[in-house]
C-alpha positions as CSV (number, residue, x, y, z in Angstrom):
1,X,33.1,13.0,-12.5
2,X,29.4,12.1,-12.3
3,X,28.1,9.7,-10.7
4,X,26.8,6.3,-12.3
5,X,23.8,4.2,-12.0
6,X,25.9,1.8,-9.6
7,X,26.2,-2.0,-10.4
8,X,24.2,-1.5,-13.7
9,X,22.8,-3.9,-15.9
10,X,24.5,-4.9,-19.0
11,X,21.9,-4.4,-21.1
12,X,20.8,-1.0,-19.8
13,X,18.3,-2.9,-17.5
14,X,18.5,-0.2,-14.9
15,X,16.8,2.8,-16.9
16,X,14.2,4.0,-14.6
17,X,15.2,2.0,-11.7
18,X,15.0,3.2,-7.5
19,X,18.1,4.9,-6.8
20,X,20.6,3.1,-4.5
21,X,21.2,4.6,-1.4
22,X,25.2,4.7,-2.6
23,X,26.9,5.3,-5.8
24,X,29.6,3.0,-7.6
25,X,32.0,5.2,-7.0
26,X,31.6,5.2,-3.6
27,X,31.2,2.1,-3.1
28,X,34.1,1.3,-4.6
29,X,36.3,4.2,-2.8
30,X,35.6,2.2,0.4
31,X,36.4,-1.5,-1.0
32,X,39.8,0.2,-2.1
33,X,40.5,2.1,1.3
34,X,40.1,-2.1,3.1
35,X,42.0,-3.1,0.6
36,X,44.6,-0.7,1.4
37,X,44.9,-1.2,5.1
38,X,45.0,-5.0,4.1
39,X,47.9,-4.5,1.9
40,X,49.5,-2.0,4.5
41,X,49.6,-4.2,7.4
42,X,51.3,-7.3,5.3
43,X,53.5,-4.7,3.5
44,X,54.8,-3.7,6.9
45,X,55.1,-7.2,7.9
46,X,56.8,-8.7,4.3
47,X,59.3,-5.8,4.0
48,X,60.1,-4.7,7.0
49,X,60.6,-1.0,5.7
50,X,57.7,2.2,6.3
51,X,59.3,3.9,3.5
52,X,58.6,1.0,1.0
53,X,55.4,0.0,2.4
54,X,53.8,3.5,1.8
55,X,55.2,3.7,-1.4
56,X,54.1,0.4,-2.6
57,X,50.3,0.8,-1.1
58,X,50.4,4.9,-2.5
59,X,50.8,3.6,-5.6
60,X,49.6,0.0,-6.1
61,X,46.4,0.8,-4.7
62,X,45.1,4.1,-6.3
63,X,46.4,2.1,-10.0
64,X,43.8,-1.1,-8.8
65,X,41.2,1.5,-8.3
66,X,41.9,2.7,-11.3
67,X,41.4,-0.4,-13.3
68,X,38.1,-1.8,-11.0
69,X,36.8,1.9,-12.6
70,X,37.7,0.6,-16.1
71,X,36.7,-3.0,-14.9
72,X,33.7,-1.0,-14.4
73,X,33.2,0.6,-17.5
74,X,33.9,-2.8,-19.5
75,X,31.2,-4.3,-17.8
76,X,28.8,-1.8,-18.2
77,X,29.1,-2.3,-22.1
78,X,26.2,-4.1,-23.8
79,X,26.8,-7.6,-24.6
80,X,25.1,-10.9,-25.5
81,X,27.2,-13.3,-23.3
82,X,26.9,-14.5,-20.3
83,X,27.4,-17.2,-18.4
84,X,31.4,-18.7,-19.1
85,X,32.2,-16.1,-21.7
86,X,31.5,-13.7,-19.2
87,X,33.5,-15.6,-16.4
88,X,36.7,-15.9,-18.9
89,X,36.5,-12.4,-19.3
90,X,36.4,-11.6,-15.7
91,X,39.1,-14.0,-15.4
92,X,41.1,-12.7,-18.4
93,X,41.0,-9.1,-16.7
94,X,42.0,-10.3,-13.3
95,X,45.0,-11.8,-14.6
96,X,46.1,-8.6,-16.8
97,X,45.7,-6.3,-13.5
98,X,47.4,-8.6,-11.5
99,X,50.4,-9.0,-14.2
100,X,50.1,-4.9,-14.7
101,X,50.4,-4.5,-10.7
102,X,53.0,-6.9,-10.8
103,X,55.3,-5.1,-12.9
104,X,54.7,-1.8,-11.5
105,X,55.4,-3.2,-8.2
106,X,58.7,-4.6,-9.5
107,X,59.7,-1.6,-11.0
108,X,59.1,0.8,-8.0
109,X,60.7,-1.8,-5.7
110,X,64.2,-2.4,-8.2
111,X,64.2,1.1,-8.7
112,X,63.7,3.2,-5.6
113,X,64.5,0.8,-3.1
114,X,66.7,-1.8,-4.3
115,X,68.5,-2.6,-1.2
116,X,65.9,-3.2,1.1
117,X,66.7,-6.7,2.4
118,X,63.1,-8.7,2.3
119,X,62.3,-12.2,3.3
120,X,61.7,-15.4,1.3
121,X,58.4,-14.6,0.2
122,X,58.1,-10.7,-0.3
123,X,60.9,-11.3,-2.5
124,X,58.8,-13.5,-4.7
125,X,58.2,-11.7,-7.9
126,X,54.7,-13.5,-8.3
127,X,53.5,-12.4,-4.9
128,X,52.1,-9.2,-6.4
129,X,50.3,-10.8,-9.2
130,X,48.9,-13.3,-7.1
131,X,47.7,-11.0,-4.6
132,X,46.2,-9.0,-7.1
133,X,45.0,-11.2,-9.1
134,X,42.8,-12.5,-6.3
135,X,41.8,-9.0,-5.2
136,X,40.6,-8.4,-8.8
137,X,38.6,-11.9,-9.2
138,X,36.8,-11.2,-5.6
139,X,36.1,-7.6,-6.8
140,X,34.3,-9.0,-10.4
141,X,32.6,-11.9,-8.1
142,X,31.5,-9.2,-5.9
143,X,30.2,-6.6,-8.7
144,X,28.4,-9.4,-10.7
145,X,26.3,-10.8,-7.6
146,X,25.7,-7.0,-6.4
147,X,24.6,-6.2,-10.3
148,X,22.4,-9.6,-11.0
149,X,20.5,-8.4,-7.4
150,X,19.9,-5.2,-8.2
151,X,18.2,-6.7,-11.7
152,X,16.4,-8.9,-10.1
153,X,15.1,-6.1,-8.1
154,X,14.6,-3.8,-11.0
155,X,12.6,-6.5,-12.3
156,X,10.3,-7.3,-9.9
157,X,9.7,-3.3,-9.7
158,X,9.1,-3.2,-13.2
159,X,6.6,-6.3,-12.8
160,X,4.8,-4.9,-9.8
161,X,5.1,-1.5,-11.9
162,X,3.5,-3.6,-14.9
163,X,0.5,-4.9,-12.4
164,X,-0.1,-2.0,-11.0
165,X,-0.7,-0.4,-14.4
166,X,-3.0,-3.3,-15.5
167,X,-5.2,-3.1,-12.4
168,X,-5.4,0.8,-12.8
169,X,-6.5,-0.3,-16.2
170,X,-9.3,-2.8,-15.1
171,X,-10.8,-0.7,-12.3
172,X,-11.1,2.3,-15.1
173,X,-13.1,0.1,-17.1
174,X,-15.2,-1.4,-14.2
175,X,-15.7,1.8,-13.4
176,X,-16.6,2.9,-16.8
177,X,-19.4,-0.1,-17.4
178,X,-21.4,0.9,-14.1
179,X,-22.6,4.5,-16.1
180,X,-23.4,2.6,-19.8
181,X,-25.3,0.0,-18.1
182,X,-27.2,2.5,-15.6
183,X,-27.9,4.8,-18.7
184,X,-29.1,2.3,-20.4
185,X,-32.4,1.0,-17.9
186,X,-32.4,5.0,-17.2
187,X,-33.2,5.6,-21.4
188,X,-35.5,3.4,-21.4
189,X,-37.1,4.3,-18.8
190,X,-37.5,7.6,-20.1
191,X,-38.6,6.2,-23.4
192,X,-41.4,4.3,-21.5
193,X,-42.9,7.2,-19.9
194,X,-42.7,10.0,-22.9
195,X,-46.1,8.7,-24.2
196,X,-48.7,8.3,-21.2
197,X,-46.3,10.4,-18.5
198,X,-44.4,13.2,-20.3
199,X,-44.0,15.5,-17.1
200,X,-42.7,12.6,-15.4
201,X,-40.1,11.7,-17.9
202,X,-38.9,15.2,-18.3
203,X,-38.2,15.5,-14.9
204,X,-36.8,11.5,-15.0
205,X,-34.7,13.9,-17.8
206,X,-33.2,16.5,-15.3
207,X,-32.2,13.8,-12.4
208,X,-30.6,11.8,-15.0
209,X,-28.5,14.8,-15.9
210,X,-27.8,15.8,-12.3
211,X,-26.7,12.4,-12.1
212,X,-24.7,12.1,-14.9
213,X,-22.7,15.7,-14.4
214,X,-21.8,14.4,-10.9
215,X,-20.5,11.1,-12.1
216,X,-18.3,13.0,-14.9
217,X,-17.1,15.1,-11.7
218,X,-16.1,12.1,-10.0
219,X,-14.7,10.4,-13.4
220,X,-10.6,10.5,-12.5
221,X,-11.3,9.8,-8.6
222,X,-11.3,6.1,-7.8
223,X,-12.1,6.7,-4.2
224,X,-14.7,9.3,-2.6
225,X,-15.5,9.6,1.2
226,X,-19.0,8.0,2.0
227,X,-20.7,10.8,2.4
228,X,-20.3,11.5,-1.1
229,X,-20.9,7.9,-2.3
230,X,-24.4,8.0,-0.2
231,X,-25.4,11.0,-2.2
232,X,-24.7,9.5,-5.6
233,X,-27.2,6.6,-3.9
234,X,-29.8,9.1,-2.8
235,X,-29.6,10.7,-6.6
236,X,-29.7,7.1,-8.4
237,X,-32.9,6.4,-5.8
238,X,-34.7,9.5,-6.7
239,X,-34.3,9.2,-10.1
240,X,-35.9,5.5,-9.5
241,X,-38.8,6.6,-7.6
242,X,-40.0,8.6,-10.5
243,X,-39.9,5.4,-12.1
244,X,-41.5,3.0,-10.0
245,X,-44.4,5.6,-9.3
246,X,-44.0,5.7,-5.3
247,X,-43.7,1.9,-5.0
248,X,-39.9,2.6,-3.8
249,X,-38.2,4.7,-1.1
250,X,-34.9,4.3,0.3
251,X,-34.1,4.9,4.1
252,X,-30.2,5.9,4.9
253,X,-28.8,5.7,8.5
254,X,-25.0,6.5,8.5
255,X,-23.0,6.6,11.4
256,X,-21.4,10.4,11.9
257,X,-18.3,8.7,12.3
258,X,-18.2,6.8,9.0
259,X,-18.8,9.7,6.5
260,X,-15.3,10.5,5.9
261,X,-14.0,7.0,5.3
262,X,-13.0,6.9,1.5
263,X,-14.1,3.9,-0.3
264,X,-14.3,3.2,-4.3
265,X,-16.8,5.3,-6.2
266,X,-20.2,3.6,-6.2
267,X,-19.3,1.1,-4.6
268,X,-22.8,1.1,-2.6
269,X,-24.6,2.0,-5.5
270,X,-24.1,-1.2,-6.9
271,X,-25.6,-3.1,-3.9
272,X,-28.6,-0.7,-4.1
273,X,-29.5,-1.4,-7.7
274,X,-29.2,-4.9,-7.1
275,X,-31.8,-4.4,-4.3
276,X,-34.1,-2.2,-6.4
277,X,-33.9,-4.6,-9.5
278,X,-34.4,-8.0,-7.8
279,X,-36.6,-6.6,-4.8
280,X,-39.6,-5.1,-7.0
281,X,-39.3,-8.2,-9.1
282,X,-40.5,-10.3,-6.5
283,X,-42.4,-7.6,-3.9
284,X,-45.3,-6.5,-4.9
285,X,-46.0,-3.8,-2.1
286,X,-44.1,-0.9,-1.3
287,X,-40.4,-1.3,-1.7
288,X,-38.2,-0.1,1.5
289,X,-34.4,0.1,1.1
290,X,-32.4,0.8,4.3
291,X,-28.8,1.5,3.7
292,X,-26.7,1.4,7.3
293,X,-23.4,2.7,7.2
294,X,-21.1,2.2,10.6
295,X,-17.4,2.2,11.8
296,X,-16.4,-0.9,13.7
297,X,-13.6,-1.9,15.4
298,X,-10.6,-0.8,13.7
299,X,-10.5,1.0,10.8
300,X,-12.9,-1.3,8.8
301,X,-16.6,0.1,8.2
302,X,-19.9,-1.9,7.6
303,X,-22.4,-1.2,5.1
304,X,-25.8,-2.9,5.2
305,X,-28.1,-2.7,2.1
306,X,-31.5,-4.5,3.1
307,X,-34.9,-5.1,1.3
308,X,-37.8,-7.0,1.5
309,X,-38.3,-9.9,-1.0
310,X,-36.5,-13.4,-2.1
311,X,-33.2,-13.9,-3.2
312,X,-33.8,-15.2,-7.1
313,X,-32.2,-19.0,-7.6
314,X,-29.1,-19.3,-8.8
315,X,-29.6,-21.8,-11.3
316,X,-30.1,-20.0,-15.1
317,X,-30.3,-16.8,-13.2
318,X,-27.6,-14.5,-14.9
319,X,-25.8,-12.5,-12.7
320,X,-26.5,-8.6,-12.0
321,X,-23.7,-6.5,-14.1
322,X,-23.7,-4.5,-10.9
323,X,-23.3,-6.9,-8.7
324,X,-20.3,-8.4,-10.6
325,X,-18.4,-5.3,-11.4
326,X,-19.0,-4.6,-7.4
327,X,-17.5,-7.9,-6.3
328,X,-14.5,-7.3,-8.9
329,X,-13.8,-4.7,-7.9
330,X,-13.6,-5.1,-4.2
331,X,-11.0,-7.9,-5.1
332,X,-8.8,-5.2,-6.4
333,X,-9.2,-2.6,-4.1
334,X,-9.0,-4.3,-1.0
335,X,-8.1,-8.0,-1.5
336,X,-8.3,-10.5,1.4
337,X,-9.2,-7.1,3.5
338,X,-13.4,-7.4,2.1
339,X,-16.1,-9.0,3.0
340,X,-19.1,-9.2,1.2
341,X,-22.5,-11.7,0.9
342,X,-26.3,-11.3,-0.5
343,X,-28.5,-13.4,2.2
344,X,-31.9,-14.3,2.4
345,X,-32.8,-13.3,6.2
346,X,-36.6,-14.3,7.0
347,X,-38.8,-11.7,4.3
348,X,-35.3,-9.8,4.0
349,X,-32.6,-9.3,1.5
350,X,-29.9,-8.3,3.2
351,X,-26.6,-7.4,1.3
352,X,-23.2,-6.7,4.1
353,X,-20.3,-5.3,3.0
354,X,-17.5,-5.2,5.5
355,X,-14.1,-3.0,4.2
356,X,-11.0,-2.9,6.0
357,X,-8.4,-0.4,5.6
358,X,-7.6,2.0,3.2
359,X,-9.0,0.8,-0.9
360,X,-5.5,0.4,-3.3
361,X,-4.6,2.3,-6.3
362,X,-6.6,5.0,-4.2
């Protein structure tokens, strides 16, 4: 016979659920094998006879695991009840296997052994039923508490199953507002330059495509190692030089050690259009971005976007889409493991960004 989701749910809760480390059925097996020595050893002790004794536990025992099996069955059918109709109906069946064991008891005893002298109370007719009836009872108690923790863990891993899903979701679309929004300034950029620059926006053209075709390469991966991340920086800087007409250049110093620590996909990226928006808004001169990337302690890794300028006030200063999808997604991928601030440091800007250990839903 097959084995059965053990301990299932009654309203086929369990449909997709971890496998248990043991089966029902063996599980079972075992409870019955106790039981058995149990009812062996006061057998022995009530009747005084081996003969009886093994005949009683050969058959009484393999019948109650039997009907636990049925039991079993029974409660694995769909229903609506629960709570005292359920109980009764534990109890109901408790007392029918102990009245069933009873008689069969009875029967074998009368009619295979019936002068085997036993005491006061192995002579007890009841004593089966009783015994059994209680055996039965713990067994339901037992397979009700197992079942109701294994749906509360089903649950939970459907939940977390459930979350999981719905961050996946949000992190897609995060992900999938960063290349709208850069396309968008990059268009217009283009559409700026056709009439006085038109060399300059074709070739504004070409760097948007080479920039585009690698961020449809990198569409399904959530997570790239630095080195790759850098070079989607270098290709979104080159594409703003052209732009800004030399007034920008961007300065990368990455520690050897750092460039194949994964982390989200343009992740850094974010913090450098920030710096390129805000910083030739208020700099007049030539616009130097240095982007440090280092390993520290651990396995965390710092990453230093800094520019000269002034932060812009907070008060009716909307925030940069970047900079928002950056800091939301940082909260996803590594929450409480992420540090990240925008500070004003003397004539810097200086944007840190500290990550420790690996990004989730990598």
């Amino acid at each position: 016979m097959a084995d059965l989701p053990p301990f299932a749910a009654a309203d086929g809760a369990t449909d997709n659920a971890p496998s248990p480390p043991i089966s029902f059925w063996r599980a079972n097996a075992a409870a019955w094998i106790f039981i058995a020595f149990f009812g062996l050893v006061s057998r022995l002790a009530a009747f005084n006879d081996v003969a009886l004794t093994v005949a009683l536990t050969l058959v009484l025992d393999p019948i109650g695991f039997l009907l636990t099996s049925a039991a079993y069955k029974l409660y694995l059918q769909r229903t609506r009840h629960r709570g005292a109709v359920v109980a009764a109906r534990a109890l109901a069946c408790s007392v029918l296997g102990g009245i069933l064991q009873m008689v069969i008891a009875n029967a074998l005893k009368d009619g295979l052994f019936p002068d085997i002298p036993v005491g006061n109370m192995a002579a007890n007719d009841a004593v089966p039923a009783v015994f059994y009836t209680a055996v039965f009872l713990g067994w339901s108690l037992a397979y009700f508490w197992i079942r109701a923790a294994v749906d509360a863990r089903t649950e939970r891993a459907r939940h977390s199953e459930a979350q999981a899903a719905a961050t996946r979701a949000e992190l897609q679309r995060l992900r999938l507002q960063l290349d709208p929004h850069f396309l968008f300034n990059a268009l217009n950029t283009v559409a700026a330059e056709i009439p006085d620059n038109p060399d300059s926006a074709l070739e504004m053209t070409h760097r948007i495509a080479a920039y585009l075709r690698y961020s449809l390469d990198q569409q399904t991966r959530p997570v790239c190692p630095l080195t790759d991340e850098i070079e989607a920086v270098r290709a979104f800087v080159r594409i703003q030089e052209l732009r800004f007409e030399g007034r920008l250049r961007c300065v990368v110093e990455m520690d050897p050690a750092a460039r194949s620590v994964v982390v989200p996909h343009l992740i850094v990226q974010g913090l450098v259009e920030n710096a390129v928006k805000h910083g030739l808004r208020s700099y007049a001169e030539m616009l130097e971005i240095r982007v440090t990337a280092r390993r520290t302690a651990g396995d965390a890794v710092a990453i230093e976007v800094v520019n000269p300028g002034r932060l812009a006030p907070r008060a009716g200063d909307r925030p940069a889409v970047g900079l928002a999808n950056t800091r939301r997604r940082l909260e996803l991928h590594y929450p409480s493991r992420h540090e990240l601030s925008l500070v004003q440091d003397g004539d810097l800007v200086v944007a840190r960004l500290l990550l420790r250990g690996d990004a989730c839903f990598a």
